[in-house]
TORBA-658497 format. One record per residue (C-alpha): x, y, z. Coordinates in steps of 0.001 Angstrom, whole numbers. Each point is the difference from the previous one (the first is absolute). Layout:
N
      xx      yy      zz
       X       Y       Z
...
END
This chain:
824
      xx      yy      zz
  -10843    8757   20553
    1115   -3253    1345
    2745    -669    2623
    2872   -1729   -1519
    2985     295    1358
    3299     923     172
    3012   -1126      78
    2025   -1508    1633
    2594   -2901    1378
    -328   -2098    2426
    1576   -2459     941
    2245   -1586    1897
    2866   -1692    1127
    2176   -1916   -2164
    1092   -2555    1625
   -2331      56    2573
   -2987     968   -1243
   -1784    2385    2587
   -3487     822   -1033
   -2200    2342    1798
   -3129    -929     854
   -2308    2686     892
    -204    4037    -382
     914    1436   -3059
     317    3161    1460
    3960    -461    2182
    1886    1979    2135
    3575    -550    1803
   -2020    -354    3306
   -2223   -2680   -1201
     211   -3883     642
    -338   -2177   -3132
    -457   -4264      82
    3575    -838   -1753
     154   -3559   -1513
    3376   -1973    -551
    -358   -3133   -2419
    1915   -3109     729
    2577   -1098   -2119
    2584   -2265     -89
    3584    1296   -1179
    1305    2898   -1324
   -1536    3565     700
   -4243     954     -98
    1752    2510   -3366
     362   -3006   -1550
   -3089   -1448      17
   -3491     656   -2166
   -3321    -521    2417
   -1219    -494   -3887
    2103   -2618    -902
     337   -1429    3394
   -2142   -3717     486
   -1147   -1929    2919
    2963   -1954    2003
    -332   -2660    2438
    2475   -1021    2823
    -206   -2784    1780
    1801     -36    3977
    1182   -2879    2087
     916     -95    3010
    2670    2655     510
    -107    1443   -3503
    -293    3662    -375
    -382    2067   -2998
    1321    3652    -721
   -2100    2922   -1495
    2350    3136    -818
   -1687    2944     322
    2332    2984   -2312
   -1487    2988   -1817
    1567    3326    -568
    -900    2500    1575
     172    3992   -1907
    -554     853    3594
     -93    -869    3213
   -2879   -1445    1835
   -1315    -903    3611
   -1206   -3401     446
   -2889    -302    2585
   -2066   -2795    1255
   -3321    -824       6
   -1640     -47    3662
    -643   -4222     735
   -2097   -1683    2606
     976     449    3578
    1378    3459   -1192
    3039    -718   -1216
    1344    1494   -3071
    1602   -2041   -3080
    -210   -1501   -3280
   -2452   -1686   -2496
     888   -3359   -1644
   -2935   -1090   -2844
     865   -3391   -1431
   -1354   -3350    -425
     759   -2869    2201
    -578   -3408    1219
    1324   -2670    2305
     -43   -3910     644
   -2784   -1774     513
     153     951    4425
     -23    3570    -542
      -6     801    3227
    3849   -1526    -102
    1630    1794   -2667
    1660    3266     355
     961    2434   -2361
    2251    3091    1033
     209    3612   -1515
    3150    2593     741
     235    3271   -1582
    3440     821    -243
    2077    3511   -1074
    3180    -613   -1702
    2573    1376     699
    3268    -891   -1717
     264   -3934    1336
   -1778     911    3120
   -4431    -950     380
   -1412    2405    2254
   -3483   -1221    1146
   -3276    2330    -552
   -2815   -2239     601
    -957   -3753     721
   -2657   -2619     -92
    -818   -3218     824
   -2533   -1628   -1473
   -1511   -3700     815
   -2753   -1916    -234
   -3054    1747   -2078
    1822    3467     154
    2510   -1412   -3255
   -2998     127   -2268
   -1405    3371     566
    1161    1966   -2440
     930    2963    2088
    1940    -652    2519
    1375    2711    2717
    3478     697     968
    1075    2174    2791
    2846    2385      -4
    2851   -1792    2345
     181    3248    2006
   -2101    2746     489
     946    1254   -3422
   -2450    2984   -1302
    2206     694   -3136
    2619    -972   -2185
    1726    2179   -2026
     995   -1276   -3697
    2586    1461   -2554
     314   -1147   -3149
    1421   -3666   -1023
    -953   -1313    3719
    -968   -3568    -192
   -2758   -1720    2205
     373   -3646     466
   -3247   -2295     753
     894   -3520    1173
   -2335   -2526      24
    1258   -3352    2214
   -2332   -3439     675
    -313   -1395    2940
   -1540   -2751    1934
    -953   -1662   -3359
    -891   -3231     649
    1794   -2932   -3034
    -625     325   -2786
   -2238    2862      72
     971    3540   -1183
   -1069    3605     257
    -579    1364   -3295
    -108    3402    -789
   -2002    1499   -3071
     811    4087   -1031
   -1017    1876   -2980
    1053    3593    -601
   -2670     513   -2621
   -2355    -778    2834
    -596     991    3264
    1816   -3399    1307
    3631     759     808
     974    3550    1514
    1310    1934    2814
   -2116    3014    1230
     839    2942    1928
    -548    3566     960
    2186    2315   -1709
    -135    3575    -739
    1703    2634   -2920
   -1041   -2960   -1931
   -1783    1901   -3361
    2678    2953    -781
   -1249    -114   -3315
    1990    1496   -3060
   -2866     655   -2411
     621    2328   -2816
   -1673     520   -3437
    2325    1531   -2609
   -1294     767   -3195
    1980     299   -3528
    -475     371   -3821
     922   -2164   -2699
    3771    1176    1004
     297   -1009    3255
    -132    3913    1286
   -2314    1116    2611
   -3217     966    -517
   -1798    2876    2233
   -3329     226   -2215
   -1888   -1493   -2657
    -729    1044   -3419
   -3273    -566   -1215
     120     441   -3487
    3597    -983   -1464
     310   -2269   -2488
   -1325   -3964     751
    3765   -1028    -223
    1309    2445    2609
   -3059    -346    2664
    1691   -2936    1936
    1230     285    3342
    1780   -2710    1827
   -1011    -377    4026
    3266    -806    1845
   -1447   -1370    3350
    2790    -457    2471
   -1274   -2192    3351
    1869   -1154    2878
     -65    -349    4209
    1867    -923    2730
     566   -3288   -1257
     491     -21   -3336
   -2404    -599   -2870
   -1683   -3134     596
   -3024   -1859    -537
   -1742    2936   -2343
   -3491   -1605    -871
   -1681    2759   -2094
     355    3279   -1685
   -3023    2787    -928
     614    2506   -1827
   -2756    2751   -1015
    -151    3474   -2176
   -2908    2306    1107
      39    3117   -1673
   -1238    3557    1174
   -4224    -433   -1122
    -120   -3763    2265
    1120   -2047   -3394
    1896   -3332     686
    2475     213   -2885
    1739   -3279    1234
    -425   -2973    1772
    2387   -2292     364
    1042   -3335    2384
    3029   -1926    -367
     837   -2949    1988
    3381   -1389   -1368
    2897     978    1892
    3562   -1687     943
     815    -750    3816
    3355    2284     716
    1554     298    3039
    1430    3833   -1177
    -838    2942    2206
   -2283    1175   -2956
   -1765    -777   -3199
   -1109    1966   -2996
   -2875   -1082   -2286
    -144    1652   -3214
   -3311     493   -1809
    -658    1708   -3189
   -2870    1820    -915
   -1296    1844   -3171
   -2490    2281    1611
   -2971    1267   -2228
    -277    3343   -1744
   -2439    2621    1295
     665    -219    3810
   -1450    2857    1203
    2309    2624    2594
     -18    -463    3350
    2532   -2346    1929
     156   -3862    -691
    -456   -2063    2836
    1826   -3181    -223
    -820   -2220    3140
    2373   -3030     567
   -1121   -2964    2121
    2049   -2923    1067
   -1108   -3010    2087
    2468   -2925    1253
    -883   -3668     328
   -1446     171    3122
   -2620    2574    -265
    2370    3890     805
   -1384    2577   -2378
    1736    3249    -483
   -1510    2913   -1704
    1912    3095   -1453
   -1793    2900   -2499
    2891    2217   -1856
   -1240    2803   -2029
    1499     540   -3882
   -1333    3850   -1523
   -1312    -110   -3385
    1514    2652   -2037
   -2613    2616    -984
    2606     893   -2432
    2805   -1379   -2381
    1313    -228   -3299
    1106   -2891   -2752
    1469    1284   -3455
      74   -2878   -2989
     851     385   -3422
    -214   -2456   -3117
    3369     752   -1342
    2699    2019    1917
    2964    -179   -2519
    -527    1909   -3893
    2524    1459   -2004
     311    3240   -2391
    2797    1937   -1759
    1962    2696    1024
   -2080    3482     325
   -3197   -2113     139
   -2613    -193    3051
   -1452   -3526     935
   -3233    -361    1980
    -908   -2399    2675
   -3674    -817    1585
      21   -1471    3204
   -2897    -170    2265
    -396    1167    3499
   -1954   -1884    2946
   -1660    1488    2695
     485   -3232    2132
   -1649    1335    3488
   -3624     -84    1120
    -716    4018    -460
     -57    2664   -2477
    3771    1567      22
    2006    1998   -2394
    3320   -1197   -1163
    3164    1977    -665
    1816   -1164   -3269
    3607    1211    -532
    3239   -1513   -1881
    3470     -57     720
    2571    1878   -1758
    2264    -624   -2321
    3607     428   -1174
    1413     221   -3362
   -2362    2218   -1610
   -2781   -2349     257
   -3169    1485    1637
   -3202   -1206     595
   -3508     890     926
   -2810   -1035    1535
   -3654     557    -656
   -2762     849    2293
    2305     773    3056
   -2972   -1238    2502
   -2903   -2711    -538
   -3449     224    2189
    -827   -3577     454
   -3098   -1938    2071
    1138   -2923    1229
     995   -2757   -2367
    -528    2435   -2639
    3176     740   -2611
     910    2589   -2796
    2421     -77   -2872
    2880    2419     433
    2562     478   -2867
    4215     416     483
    2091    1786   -2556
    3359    -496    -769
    2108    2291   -1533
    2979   -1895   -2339
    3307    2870    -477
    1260     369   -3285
    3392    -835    1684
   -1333   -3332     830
    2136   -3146   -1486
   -1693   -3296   -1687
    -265   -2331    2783
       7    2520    3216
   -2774    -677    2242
    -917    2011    2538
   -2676    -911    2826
   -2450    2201    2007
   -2569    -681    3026
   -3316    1220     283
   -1039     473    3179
   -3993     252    1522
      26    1515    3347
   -3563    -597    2510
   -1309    1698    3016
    2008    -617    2451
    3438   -1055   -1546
    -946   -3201   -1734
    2200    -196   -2894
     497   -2499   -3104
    1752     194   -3322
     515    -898   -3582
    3447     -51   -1647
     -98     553   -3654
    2954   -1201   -2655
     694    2025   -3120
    2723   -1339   -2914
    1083    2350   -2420
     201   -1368   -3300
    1721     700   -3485
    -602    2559   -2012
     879   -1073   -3592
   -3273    -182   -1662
   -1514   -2667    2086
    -765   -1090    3360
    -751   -3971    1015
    -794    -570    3617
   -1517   -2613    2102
   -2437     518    3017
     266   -1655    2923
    3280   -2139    1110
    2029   -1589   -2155
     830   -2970    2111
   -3030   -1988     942
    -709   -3751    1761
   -2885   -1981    -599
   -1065   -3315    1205
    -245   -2667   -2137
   -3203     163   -2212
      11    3844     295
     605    2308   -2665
    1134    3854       8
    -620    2957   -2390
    2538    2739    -755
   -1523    3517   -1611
    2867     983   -2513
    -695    3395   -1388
    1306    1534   -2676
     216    4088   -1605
     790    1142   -2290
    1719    3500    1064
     857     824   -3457
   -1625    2212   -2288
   -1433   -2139   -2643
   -1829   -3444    -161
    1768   -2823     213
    -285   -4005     311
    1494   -1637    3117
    1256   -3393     582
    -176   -1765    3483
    1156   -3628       1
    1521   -2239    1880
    2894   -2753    -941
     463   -2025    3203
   -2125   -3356    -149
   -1927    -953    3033
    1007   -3421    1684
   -1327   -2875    -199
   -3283     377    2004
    -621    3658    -549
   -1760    2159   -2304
     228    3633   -1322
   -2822    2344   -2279
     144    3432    -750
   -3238    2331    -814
    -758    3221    -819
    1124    1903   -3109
   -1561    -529   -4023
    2035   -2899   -1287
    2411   -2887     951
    3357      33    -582
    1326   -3204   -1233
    3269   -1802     378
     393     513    4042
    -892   -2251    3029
   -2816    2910    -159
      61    3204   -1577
   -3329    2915    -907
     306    3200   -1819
   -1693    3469     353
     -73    3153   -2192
      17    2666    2513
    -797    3824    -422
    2773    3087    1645
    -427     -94    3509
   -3208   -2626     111
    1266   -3553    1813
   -1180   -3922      38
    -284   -2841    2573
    1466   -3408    -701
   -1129   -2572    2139
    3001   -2445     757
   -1509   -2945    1842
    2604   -3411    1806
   -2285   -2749    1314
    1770   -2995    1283
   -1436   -3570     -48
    -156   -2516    3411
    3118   -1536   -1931
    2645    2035   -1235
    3715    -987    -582
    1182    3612    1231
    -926    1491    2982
    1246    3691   -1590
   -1024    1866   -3304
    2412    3389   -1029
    -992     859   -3325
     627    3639   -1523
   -2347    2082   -1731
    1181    2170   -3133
   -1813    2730   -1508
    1225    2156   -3121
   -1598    2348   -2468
      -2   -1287   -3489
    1425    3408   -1019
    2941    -261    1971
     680   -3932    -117
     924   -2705    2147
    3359    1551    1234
   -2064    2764    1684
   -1867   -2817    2144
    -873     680    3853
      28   -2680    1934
   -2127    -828    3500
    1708   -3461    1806
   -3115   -1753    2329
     771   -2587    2188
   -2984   -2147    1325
     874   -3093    2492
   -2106   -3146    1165
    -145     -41    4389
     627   -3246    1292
   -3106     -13    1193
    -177    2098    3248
    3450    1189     135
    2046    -800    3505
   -2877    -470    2510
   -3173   -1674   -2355
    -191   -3269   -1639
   -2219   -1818   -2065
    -258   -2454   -2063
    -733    1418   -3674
   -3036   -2547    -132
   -1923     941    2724
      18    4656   -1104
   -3083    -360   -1792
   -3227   -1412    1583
   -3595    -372   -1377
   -2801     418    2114
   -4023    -339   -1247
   -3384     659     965
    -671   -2747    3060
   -3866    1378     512
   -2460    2751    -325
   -1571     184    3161
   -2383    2593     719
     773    1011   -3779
    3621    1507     650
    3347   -2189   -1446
    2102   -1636    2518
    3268   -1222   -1278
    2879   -2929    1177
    2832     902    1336
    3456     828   -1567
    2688   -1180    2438
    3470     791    -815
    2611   -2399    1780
    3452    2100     105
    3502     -69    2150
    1543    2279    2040
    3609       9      76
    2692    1506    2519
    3136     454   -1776
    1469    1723    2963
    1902    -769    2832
   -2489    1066    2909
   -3295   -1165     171
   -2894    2286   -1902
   -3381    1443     290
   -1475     672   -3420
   -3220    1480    -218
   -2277   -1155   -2889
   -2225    1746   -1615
   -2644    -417   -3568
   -1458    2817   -2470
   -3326   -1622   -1287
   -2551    1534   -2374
   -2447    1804    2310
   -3088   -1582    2171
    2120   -3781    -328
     728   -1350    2823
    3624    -945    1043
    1223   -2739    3051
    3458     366     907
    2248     -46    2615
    1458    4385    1082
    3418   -1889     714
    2429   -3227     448
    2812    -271    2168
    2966   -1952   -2090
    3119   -1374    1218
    3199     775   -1632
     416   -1936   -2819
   -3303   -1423     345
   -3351       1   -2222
   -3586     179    1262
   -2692   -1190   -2696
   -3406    2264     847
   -3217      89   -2142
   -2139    2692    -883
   -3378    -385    -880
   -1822    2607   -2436
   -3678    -191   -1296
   -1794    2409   -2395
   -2836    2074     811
   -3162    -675   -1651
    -100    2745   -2247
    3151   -1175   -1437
     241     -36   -4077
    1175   -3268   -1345
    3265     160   -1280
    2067   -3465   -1159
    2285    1506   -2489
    2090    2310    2457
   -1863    -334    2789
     473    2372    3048
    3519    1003    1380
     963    -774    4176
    2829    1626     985
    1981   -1528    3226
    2288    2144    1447
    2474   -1118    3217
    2220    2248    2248
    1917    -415    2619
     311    1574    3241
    2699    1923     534
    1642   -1083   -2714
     -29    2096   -3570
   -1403   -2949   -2065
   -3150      57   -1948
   -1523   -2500   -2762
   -2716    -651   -1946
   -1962   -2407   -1984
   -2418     516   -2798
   -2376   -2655      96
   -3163    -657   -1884
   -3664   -1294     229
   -2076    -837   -2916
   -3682     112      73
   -2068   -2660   -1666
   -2496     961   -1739
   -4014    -782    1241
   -2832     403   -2714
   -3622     643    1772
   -2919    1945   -1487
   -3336     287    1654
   -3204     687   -1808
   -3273    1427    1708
   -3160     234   -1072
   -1895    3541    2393
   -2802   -2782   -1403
     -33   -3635   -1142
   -4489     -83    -486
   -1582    2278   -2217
   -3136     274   -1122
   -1868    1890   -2857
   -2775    -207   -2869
    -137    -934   -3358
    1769    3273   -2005
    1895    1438    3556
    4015     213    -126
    1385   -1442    3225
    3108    1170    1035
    2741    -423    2636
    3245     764    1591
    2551   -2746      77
    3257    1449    2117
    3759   -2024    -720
    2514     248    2693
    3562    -386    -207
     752   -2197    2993
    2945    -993    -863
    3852    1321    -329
     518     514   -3552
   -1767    1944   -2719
   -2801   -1978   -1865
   -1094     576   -3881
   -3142   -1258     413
   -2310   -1601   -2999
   -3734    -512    1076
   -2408   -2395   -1653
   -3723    -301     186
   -1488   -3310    -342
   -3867    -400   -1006
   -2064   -3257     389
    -637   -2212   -3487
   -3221    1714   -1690
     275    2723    2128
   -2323    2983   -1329
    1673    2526    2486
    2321    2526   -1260
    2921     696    1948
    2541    2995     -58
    3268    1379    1745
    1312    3782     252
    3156   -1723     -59
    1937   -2944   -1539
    3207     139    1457
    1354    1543    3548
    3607    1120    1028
     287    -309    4349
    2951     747    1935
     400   -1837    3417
   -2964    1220    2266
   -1658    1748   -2934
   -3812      46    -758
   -2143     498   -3515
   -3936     319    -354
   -1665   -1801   -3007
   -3392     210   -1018
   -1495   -3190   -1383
   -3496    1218   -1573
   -2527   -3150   -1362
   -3525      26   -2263
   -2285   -2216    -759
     373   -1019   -4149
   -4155    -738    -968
   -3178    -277    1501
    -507   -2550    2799
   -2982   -1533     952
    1149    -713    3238
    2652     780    3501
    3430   -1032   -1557
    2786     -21    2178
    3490    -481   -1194
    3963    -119    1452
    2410    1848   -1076
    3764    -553     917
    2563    3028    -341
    3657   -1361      51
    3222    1752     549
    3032   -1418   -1378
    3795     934    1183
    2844   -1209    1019
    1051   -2311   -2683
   -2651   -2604     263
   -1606     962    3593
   -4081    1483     -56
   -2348     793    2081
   -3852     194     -42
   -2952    1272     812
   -3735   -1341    -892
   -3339    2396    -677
   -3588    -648    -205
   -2007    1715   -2163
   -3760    -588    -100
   -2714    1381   -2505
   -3682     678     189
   -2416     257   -3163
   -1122    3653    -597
   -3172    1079    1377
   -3099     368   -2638
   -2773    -783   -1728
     284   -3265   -1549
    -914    -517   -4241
   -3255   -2495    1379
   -1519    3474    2045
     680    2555   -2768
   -2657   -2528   -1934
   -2415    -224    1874
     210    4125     447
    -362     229   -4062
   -2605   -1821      40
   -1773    1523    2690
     602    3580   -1193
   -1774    -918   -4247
   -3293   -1799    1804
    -419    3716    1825
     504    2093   -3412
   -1771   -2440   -1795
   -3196     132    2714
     838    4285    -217
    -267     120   -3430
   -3688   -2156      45
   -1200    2306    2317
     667    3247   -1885
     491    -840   -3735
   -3533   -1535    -183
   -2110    1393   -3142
   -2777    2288    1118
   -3684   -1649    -665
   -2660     702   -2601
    2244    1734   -2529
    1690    3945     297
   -2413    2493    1865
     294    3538    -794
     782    2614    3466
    1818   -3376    1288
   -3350   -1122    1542
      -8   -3075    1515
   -2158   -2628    -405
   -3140     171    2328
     470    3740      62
    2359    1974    1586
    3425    1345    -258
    3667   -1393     415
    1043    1370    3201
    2595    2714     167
    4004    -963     379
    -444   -2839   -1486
    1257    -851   -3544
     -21   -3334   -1908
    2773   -1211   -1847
   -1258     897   -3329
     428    3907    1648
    2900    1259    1276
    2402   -1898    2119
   -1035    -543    3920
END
């Protein structure tokens, strides 16, 4: 594991900024180089080193100029001197100086002075002449054999500078520089570093946090690091911050370095950072090490320790309010999380309740790994006593090893009884944002005890701006804003989908309408009625701004390198407003899709009244889907500190989409003979970010006598998908000789976008005898029958002899048989 660091504050005087130079390791014994700046007017708390800029002052003869010396002190402190030459004790000047043209004649005086109401008491003195004014250090002895001076808070030093000896019209000048190392004081001084380091960390809510759970949902793992510095002097002069994660197996879960930080001249400071740790640390104890380093070089390292929780639990449900009739039972499923690091079993229970409602839960304990979660059901038991419109709410409650506790409060309306119920899911008041839309689920059934057609309908006209549909059921009921119908069966129900969208531009920033529903049996007077309200936000509510122009952004494909997307940047420019009367520290937050990445600010301090305009920068990962008709939701979310005031914004970033198939060949030369079937895989790759219907073409040369085939014509490839066709070619004919011939498979998609890839095919004639050599073999085979047929066909001489004698005596030897005899 790497050393990072911890923690930690530095710093330094505000007003007179003392920075240590040396050990980072300080006790109240120690001796630490102390460093005044000079400054002109006013008090060292009221004056930046970062804003500060290089001043010159010229002396004549007798001039003198004044360097106040404040800073508060949180403590006190012993000033000590640095031993001199000729072993004397006192004082360090570092500036800049020069005199006339004789040197040697001008003189330029130095008096350290303690104030003390209207009276100077002198510390130390020099006189410098000649050369000695343009060394940059420049010694000066205590006045008496002073070892220490002891320094409350608020006391003032006073350096004054006088000329001398300066011959007309030359001048000293001086040159100092707080951001260098050009004009300071230095001392000895000890209890210098009582540092007030702490790390407090707290959730989402601003309550302290003693451990970390690994597995809760991605909303709810984000911690806020509270990191509270401060010394002797002040904060002051704060050049960088480190802060690093390292959990329990050696694994650096963060790393992070800030740099920008206000000068202050309060005892302490707090920076605030927020961080939404991963899922799936494993147990153990987090180590978060805090490092902070000042301007000129003083590091301070501190390591806290934050448990993981080996066990927790998280209970969610999709809906949490349902309604039923009197004497009826209505089920909930909600799910429980196991949101620790280790196996653990979790004890389920509900709360009681009054009235003659009851409820029940089912299984009473869950067995969950970690991250793991299980379905558990609630029952709730309506009275027959119960009234239309009573609602009565109970808490389910999951219990973990070791006290950890979370619940779930469940809603349930009782509703009327006379032959028909019509509900809504969900709340009835709603706000969107503009160009946002909202579905209710109306439900209606039918209770009675034969079929029946219901109404549901609605009267009250959208405004200008905004628009209204409503689904579900079998037909449309006409004459209403909207209306449907539905025959529906004793005790069976349906879902109408009530939907309110609301344009960029709307007259109206509110929308009330009712909802009616009747039974045609029973008529219109026996309507039911459900009142919704839906309202447009501002556009962030009290604390975020925007502009309506600037809440959607589109973002596209910038390059492919090393064959993953990369995408622009969505940046978001947005205000951050202080209504109050005290000055605020909001804390800003962003919910993106998964794997994107997000760039903004953890918080901004705004004055009362006051606005801050910040930017956030978000960019899609490269697996991201295109998507330019809704696009992909950001939601910004501000709070402020101490203060019960949250807000949100619901912002969006559309994807554009990028069309890129690749085609290749596992190989672009083949060869074969005359009669062989070549064939060979071509693979298509979806490189792009939207799905691709994909149309290939082969293209042949001109008096081409190669046939060509596909397995496939046509191809449908999801981003990052891959398909496998098999191109197969033959030879048409005979050919008297090699013939090679290109072939070009093309893919098109996209609208008018293709892509290609080329293939070589090359042919041999079949190996044979040719037509020429089976001649000369017929010929060659008749002159040896005809020869065979001479030799043993010939007629015997001198006419038949009986006893087969042969002529000139003799007989016909044995296994041997003419022709004219039986068959050789």
């Amino acid at each position: 594991m790497s050393r990072k660091f911890f923690a930690a504050m530095m710093v330094i005087l505000l007003g007179a900024l003392l920075i240590p130079l040396g050990s980072t390791q300080e006790t109240g014994d120690e001796l630490h180089p102390l460093r005044l700046y000079l400054h002109q007017g006013g008090s060292m708390d009221t004056i930046s080193p970062e804003k500060a800029v290089p001043s010159v002052t010229s002396l004549s003869e007798g001039d003198s100029v004044d360097f106040t010396l404040t800073y508060p002190l949180a403590y006190p402190m012993t000033m000590r001197g640095y031993e001199l030459s000729g072993g004397q004790y006192g004082v360090r000047l570092i500036l800049e100086a020069t005199g006339g043209i004789v040197e040697s004649s001008a003189t330029l005086l130095a008096h350290l002075y303690k104030v003390e109401g209207s009276s100077e008491i002198l510390l130390a003195n020099g006189t410098f002449s000649g050369s000695q004014i343009s060394q940059p250090v420049k010694e000066m002895p205590f006045s008496d054999p002073l070892e220490e001076l002891h320094l409350d808070g608020g006391t003032t030093l006073l350096l004054r500078l006088t000329a001398e000896r300066v011959q007309s019209p030359y001048r000293i000048t001086l040159t100092y520089d707080s951001l260098t190392t050009q004009g300071r004081l230095e001392f000895l001084g000890d209890n210098l570093r009582r540092e007030n380091l702490d790390l407090q960390v707290v959730d989402g809510e601003g309550e302290p946090l003693t451990e970390l759970e690994p597995n809760l949902p991605a909303e709810l793992r984000r911690v806020t690091f509270r990191i509270t510095m401060g010394d002797s002097f002040g904060v002051y002069d704060l050049s960088t911050l480190n802060i690093t994660a390292v959990d329990s197996g050696g694994t650096e879960q963060l790393t992070q370095r800030f740099s920008d930080f206000p000068s202050s001249g309060e005892g302490s400071y707090t920076y605030n950072y927020t961080w939404n740790y991963p899922a799936g640390i494993p147990s153990g104890d987090m180590t978060i090490i805090v490092e902070v380093k000042d301007r000129s070089g003083y590091e301070l390292e501190r390591n806290f320790t934050l448990p993981v929780a080996p066990c927790g639990v998280y209970l969610s449900a999709d809906a949490t309010t349902s309604s039923g009739s009197p004497g009826e039972s209505v089920e909930y499923t909600f799910e429980v999380l196991n949101t620790g690091a280790e196996n653990c079993t979790i004890a389920l229970s509900v709360d009681s309740m009054s009235g003659g409602w009851s409820a029940s839960v089912s299984p009473t304990s869950i067995t969950l790994d970690g991250g793991e979660s299980a379905a558990a059901t609630l029952t709730v038991n309506i009275p027959v006593t119960a009234s239309e419109g009573e609602r009565a709410t109970t808490t389910v409650r999951g219990v973990a090893p070791g006290g950890k506790e979370r619940s779930l409060t469940f809603s349930t309306d009782v509703t009327s009884t006379g032959g028909f119920l019509f509900t809504v899911a969900g709340d009835k008041e709603r706000t969107l944002q503009a160009g946002e839309y909202t579905t209710f689920e109306l439900t209606v059934t039918n209770t009675g005890s034969t079929t029946d057609t219901f109404y549901v309908y609605t009267d009250t006209p959208p405004p200008l701006g905004w628009n209204v549909t409503l689904e579900g059921g079998s037909g449309e009921f006409a004459g209403h804003v909207v209306g449907r119908s539905a025959t529906i069966s004793p005790g069976r129900s349906v879902t109408f989908l009530f939907t309110v969208e609301v344009g960029l531009e709307f007259e109206s920033p509110l929308y009330s309408p009712t909802l009616k529903c009747y039974p045609a049996s029973q008529g219109e007077g026996s309507a039911k009625s459900i009142t919704l309200t839906v309202r447009v936000s501002s556009g962030g509510g009290e604390i975020l701004s925007i502009d309506p122009n600037e809440r959607v952004q589109t973002v596209e494909v910038i390059s492919t390198t090393g064959g993953a997307l990369h995408y622009s940047e969505a940046v978001f420019i947005f205000d951050v407003v202080n209504t109050g009367e005290t000055t605020w520290v909001v804390d800003l937050d962003a919910t993106v899709p998964e794997g994107w990445d997000l760039s903004l600010r953890s918080s901004v301090t705004v004055a009362a009244g006051g606005s801050e305009r910040v930017s956030m920068g978000v960019t899609p990962s490269s697996d991201t889907v295109a998507n330019e008709e809704t696009g992909y939701m950001i939601t910004l979310t501000a709070t402020v500190e101490g203060e019960n005031l949250e807000d949100a914004l619901q912002l969006w970033v559309k994807v554009v989409e990028f069309h890129k198939v690749e085609l290749n060949a596992e190989e672009n030369f083949l060869t074969g003979e005359e009669g062989e079937l070549l064939k060979v895989n071509i693979t298509l790759t979806n490189s792009g970010n939207t799905e691709e219907d994909v149309t290939l073409q082969v293209t042949l040369p001109q008096n081409t006598k190669l046939n060509v085939t596909l397995s496939r014509h046509t191809l449908l490839l999801s981003p990052g998908e891959s398909a496998v066709v098999e191109m197969r070619a033959e030879v048409e004919g005979n050919i008297k000789e090699e013939t090679t011939e290109t072939v070009r498979l093309t893919a098109y998609y996209g609208g008018d976008r293709s892509g290609s890839v080329d293939l070589t095919f090359t042919f041999e004639p079949a190996k044979g005898p040719s037509p020429s050599g089976a001649v000369v073999w017929i010929v060659l085979i008749a002159v040896v029958v005809a020869v065979g047929l001479f030799i043993f066909w010939r007629p015997p001489k001198g006419g038949g002899k009986a006893g087969g004698e042969r002529e000139g005596g003799g007989e016909e030897p044995e296994g041997r048989e003419t022709l004219a005899g039986v068959h050789m």
